[in-house]
N, CA, C and O atoms as a Tinker XYZ file with bonds, in Angstrom:
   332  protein
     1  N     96.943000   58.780000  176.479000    73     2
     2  CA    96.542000   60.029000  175.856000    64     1     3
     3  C     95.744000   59.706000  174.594000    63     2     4     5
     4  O     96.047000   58.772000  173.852000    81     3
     5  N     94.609000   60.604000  174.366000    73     3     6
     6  CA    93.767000   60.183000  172.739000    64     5     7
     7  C     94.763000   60.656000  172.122000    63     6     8     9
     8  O     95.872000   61.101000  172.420000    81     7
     9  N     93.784000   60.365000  170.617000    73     7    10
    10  CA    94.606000   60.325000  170.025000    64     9    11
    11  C     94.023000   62.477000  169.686000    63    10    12    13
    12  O     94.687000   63.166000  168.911000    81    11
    13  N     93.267000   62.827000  170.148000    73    11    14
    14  CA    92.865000   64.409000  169.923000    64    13    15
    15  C     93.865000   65.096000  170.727000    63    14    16    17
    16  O     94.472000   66.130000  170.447000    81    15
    17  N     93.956000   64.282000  171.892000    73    15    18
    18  CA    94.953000   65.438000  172.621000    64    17    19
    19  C     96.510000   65.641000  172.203000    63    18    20    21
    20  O     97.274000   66.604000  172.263000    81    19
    21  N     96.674000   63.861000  171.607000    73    19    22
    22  CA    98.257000   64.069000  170.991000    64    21    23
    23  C     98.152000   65.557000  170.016000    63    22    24    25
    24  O     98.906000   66.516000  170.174000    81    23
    25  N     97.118000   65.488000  169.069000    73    23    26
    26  CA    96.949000   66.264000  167.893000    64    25    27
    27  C     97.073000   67.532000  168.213000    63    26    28    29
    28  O     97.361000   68.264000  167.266000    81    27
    29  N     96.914000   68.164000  169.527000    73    27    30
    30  CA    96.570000   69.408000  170.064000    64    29    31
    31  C     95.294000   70.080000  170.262000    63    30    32    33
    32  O     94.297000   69.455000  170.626000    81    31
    33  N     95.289000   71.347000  170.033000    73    31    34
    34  CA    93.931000   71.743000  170.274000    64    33    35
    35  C     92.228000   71.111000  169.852000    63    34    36    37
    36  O     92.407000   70.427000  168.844000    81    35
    37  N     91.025000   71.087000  170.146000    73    35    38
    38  CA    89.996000   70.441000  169.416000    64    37    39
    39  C     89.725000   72.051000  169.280000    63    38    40    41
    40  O     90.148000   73.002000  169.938000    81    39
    41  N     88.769000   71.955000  168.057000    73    39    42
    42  CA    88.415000   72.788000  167.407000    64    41    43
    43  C     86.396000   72.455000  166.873000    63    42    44    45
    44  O     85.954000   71.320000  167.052000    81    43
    45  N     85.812000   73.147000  166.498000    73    43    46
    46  CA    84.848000   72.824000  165.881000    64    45    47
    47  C     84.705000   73.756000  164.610000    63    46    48    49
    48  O     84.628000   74.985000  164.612000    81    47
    49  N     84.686000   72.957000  163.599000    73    47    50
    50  CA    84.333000   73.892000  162.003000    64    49    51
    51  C     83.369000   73.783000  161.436000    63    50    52    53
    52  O     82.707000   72.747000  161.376000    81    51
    53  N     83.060000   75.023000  160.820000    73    51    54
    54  CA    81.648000   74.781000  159.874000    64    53    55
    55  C     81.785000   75.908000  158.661000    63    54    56    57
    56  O     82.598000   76.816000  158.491000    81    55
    57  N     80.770000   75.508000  157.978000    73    55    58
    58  CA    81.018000   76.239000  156.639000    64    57    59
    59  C     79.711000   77.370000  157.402000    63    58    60    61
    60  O     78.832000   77.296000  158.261000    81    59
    61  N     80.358000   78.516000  156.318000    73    59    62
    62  CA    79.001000   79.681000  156.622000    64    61    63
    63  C     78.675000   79.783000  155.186000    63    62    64    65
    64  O     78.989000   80.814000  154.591000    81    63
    65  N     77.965000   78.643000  154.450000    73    63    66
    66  CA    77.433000   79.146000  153.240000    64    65    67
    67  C     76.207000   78.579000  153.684000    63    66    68    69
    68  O     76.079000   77.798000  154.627000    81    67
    69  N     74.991000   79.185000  152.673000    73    67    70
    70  CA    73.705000   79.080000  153.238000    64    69    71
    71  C     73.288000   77.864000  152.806000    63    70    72    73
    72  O     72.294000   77.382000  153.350000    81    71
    73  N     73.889000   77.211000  151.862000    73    71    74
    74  CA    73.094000   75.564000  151.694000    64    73    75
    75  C     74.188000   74.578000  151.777000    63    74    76    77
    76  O     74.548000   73.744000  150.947000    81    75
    77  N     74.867000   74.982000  153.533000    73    75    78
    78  CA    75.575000   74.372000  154.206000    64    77    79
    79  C     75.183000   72.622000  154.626000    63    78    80    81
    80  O     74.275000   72.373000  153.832000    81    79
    81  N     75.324000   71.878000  155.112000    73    79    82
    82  CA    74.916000   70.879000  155.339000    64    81    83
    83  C     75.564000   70.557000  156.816000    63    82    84    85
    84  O     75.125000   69.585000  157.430000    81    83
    85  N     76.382000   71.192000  157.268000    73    83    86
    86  CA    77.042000   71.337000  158.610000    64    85    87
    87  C     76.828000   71.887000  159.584000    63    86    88    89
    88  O     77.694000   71.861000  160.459000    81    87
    89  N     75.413000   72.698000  159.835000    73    87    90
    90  CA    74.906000   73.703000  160.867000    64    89    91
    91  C     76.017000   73.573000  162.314000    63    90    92    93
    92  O     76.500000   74.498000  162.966000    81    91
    93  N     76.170000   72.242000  162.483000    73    91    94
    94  CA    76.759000   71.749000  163.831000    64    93    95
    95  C     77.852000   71.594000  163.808000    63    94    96    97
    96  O     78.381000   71.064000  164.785000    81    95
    97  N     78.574000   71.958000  162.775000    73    95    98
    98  CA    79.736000   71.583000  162.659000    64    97    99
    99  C     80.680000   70.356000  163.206000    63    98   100   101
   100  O     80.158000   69.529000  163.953000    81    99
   101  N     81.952000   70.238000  162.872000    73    99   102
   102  CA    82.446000   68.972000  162.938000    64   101   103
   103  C     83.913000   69.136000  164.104000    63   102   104   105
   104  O     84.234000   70.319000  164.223000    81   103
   105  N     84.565000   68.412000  164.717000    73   103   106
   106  CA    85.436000   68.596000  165.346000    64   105   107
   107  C     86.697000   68.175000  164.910000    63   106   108   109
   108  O     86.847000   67.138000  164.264000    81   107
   109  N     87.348000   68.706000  165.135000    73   107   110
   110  CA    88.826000   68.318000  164.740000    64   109   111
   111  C     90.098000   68.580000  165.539000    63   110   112   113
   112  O     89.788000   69.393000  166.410000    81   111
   113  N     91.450000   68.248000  165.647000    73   111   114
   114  CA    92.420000   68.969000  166.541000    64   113   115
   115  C     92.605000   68.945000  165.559000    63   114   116   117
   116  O     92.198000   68.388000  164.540000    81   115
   117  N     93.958000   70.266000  166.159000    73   115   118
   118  CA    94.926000   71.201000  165.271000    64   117   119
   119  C     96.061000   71.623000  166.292000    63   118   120   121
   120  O     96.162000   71.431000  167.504000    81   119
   121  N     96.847000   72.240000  165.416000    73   119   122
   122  CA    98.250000   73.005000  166.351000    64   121   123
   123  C     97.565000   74.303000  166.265000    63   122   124   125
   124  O     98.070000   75.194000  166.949000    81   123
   125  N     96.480000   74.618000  165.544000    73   123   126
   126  CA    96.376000   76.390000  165.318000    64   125   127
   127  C     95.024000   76.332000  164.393000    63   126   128   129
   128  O     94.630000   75.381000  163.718000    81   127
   129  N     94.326000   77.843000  164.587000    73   127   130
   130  CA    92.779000   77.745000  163.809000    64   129   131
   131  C     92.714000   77.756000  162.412000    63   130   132   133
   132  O     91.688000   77.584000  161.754000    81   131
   133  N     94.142000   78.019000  161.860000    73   131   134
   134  CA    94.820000   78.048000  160.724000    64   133   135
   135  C     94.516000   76.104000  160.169000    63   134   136   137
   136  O     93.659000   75.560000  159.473000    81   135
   137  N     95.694000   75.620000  160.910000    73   135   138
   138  CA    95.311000   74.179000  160.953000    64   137   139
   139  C     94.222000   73.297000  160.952000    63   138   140   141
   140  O     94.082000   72.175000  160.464000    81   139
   141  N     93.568000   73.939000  161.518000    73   139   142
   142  CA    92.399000   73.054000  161.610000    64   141   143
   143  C     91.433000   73.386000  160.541000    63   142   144   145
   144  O     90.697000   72.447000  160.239000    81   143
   145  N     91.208000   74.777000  159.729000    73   143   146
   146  CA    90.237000   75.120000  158.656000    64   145   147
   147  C     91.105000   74.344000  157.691000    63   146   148   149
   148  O     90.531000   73.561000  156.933000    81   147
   149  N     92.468000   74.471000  157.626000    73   147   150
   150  CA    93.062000   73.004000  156.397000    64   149   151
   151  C     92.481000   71.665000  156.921000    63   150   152   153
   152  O     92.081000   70.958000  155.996000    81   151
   153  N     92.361000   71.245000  157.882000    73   151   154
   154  CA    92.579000   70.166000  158.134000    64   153   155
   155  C     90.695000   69.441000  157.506000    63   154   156   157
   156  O     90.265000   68.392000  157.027000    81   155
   157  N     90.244000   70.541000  157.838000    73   155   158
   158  CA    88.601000   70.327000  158.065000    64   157   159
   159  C     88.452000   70.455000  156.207000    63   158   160   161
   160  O     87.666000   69.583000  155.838000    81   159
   161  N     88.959000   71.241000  155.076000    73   159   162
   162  CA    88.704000   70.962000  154.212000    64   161   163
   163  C     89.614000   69.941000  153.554000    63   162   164   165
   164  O     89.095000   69.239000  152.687000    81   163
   165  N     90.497000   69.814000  153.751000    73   163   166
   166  CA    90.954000   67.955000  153.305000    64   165   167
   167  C     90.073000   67.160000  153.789000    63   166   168   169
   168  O     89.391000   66.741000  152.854000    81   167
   169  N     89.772000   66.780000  154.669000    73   167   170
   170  CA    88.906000   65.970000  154.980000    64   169   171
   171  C     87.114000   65.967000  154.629000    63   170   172   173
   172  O     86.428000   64.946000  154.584000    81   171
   173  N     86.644000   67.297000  154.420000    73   171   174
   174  CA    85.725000   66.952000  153.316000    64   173   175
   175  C     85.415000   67.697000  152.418000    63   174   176   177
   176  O     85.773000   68.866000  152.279000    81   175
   177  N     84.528000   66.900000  151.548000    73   175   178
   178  CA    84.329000   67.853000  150.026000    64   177   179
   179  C     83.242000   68.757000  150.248000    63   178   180   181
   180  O     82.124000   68.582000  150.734000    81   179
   181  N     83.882000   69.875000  149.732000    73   179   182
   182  CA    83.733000   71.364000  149.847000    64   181   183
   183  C     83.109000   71.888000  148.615000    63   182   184   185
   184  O     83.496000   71.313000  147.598000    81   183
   185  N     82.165000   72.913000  148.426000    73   183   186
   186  CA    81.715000   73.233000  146.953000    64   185   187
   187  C     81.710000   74.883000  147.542000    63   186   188   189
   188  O     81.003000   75.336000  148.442000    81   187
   189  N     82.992000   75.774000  146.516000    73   187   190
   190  CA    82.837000   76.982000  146.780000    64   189   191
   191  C     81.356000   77.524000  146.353000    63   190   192   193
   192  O     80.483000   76.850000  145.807000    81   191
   193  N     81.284000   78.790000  146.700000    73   191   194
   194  CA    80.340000   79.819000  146.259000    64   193   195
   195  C     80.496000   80.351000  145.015000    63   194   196   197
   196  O     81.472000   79.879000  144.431000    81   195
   197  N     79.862000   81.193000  144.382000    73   195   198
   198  CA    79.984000   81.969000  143.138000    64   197   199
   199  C     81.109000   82.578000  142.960000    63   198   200   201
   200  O     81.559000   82.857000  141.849000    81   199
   201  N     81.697000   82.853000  144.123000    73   199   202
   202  CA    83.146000   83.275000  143.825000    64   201   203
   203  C     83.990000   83.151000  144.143000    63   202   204   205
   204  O     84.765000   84.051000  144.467000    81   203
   205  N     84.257000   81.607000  144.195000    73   203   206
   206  CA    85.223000   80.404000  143.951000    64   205   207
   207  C     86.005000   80.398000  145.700000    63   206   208   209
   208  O     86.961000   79.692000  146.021000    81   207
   209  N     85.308000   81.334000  146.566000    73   207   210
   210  CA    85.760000   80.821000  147.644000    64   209   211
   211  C     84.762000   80.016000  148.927000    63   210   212   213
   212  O     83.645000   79.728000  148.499000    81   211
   213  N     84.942000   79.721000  150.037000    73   211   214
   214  CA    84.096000   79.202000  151.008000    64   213   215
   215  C     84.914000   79.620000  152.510000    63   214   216   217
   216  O     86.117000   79.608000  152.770000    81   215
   217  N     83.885000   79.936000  153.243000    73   215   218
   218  CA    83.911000   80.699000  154.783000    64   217   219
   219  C     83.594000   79.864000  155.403000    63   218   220   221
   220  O     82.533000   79.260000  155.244000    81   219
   221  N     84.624000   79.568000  156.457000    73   219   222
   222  CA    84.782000   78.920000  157.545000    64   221   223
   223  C     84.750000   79.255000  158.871000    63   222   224   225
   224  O     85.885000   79.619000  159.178000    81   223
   225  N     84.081000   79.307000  159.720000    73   223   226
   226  CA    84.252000   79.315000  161.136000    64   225   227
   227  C     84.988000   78.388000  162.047000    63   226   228   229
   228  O     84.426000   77.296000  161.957000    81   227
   229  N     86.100000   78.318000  162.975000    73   227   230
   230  CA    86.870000   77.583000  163.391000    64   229   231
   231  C     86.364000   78.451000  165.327000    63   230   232   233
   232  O     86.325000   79.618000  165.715000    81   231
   233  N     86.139000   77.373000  165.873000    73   231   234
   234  CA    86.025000   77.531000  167.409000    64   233   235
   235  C     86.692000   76.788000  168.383000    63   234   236   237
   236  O     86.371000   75.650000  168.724000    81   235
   237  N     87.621000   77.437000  168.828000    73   235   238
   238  CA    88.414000   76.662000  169.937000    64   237   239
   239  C     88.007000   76.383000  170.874000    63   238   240   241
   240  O     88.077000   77.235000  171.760000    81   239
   241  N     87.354000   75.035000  171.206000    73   239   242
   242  CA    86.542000   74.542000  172.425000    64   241   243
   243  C     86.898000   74.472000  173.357000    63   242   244   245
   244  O     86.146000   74.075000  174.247000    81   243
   245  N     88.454000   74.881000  173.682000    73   243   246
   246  CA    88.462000   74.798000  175.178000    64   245   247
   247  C     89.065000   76.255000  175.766000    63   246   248   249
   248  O     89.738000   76.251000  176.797000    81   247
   249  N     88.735000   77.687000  174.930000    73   247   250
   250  CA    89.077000   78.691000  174.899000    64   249   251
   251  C     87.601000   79.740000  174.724000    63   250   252   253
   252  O     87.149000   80.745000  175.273000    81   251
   253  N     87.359000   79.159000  174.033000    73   251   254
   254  CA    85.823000   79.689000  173.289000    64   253   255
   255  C     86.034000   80.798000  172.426000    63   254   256   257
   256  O     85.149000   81.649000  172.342000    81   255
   257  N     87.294000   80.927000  171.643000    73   255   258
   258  CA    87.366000   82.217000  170.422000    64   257   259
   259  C     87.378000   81.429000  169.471000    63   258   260   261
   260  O     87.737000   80.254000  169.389000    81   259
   261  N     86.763000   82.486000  168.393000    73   259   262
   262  CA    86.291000   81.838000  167.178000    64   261   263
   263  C     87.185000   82.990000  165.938000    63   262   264   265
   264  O     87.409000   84.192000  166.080000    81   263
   265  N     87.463000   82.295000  165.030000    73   263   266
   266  CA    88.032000   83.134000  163.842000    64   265   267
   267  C     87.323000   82.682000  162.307000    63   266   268   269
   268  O     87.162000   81.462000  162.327000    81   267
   269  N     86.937000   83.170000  161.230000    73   267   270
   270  CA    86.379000   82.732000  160.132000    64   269   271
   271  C     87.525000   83.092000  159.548000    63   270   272   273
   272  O     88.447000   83.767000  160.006000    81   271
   273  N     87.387000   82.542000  158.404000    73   271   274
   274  CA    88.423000   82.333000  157.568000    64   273   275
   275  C     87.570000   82.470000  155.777000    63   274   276   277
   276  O     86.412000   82.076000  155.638000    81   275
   277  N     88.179000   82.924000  154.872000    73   275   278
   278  CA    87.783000   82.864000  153.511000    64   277   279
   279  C     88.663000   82.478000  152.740000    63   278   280   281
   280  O     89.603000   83.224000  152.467000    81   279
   281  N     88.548000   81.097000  152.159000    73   279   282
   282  CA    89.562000   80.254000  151.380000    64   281   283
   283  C     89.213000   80.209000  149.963000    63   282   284   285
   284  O     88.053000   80.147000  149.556000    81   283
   285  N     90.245000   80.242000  149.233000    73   283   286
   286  CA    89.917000   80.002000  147.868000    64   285   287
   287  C     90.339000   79.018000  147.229000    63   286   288   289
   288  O     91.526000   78.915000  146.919000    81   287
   289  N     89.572000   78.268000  146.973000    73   287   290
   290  CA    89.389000   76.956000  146.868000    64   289   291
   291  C     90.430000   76.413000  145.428000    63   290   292   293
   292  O     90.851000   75.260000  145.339000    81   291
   293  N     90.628000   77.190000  144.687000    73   291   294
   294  CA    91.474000   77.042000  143.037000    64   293   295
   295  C     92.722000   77.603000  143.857000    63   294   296   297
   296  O     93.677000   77.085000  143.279000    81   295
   297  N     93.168000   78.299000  144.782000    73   295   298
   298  CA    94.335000   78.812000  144.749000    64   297   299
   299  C     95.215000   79.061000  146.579000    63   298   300   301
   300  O     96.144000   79.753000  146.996000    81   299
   301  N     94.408000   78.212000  147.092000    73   299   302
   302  CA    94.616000   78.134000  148.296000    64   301   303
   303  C     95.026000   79.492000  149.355000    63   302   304   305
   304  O     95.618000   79.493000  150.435000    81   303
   305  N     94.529000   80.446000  148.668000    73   303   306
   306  CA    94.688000   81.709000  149.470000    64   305   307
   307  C     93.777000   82.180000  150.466000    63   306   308   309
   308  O     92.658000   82.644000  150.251000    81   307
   309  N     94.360000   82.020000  151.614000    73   307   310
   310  CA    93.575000   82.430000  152.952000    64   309   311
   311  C     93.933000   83.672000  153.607000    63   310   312   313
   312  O     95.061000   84.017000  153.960000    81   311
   313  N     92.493000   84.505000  153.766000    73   311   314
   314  CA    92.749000   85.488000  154.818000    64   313   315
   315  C     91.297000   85.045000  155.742000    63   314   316   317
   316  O     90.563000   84.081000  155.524000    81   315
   317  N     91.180000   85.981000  156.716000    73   315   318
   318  CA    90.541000   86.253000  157.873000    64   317   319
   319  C     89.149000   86.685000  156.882000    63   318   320   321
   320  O     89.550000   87.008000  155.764000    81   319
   321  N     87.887000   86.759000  156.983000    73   319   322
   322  CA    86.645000   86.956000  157.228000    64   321   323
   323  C     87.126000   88.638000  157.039000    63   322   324   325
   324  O     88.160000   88.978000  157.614000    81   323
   325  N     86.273000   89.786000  156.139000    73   323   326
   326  CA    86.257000   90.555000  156.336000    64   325   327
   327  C     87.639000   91.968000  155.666000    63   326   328   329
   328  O     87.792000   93.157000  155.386000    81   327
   329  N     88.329000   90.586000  155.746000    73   327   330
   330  CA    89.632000   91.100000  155.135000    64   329   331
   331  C     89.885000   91.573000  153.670000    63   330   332
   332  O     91.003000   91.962000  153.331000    81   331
């Protein structure tokens, strides 16, 4: 077994800010789309927006639903896109 499938789901993330550098985003497993937008900003450095948060898109590649996410980067508070 890889070591992605031990991890659970693959996922693909990307930032939705406009002087993104990730258009293609990156892959990752997770247990959940929750998981994986943590997982994807530990692993790299992130520069919020003007107002101290950054939007994430998380796509479950072997499902094809997608959820965004808006994190705040000083205080780790996450909701849903829109919310």
């Amino acid at each position: 077994m890889t070591e992605f499938a031990q991890a659970g789901r693959l996922f693909r993330i990307r930032t939705l800010q406009a002087d993104a550098d990730d258009h293609h985003g990156h892959i990752l497993a997770g247990a959940s789309f929750e998981a994986a937008a943590v997982a994807y900003l530990e692993a790299r450095p992130v520069v919020a927006g003007g107002d101290g948060e950054i939007r994430v898109l998380v796509h479950d590649l072997d499902s094809g639903h997608e959820h965004c996410f808006r994190i705040d980067l000083q205080t780790g508070e996450t909701a849903r896109c829109g919310e």
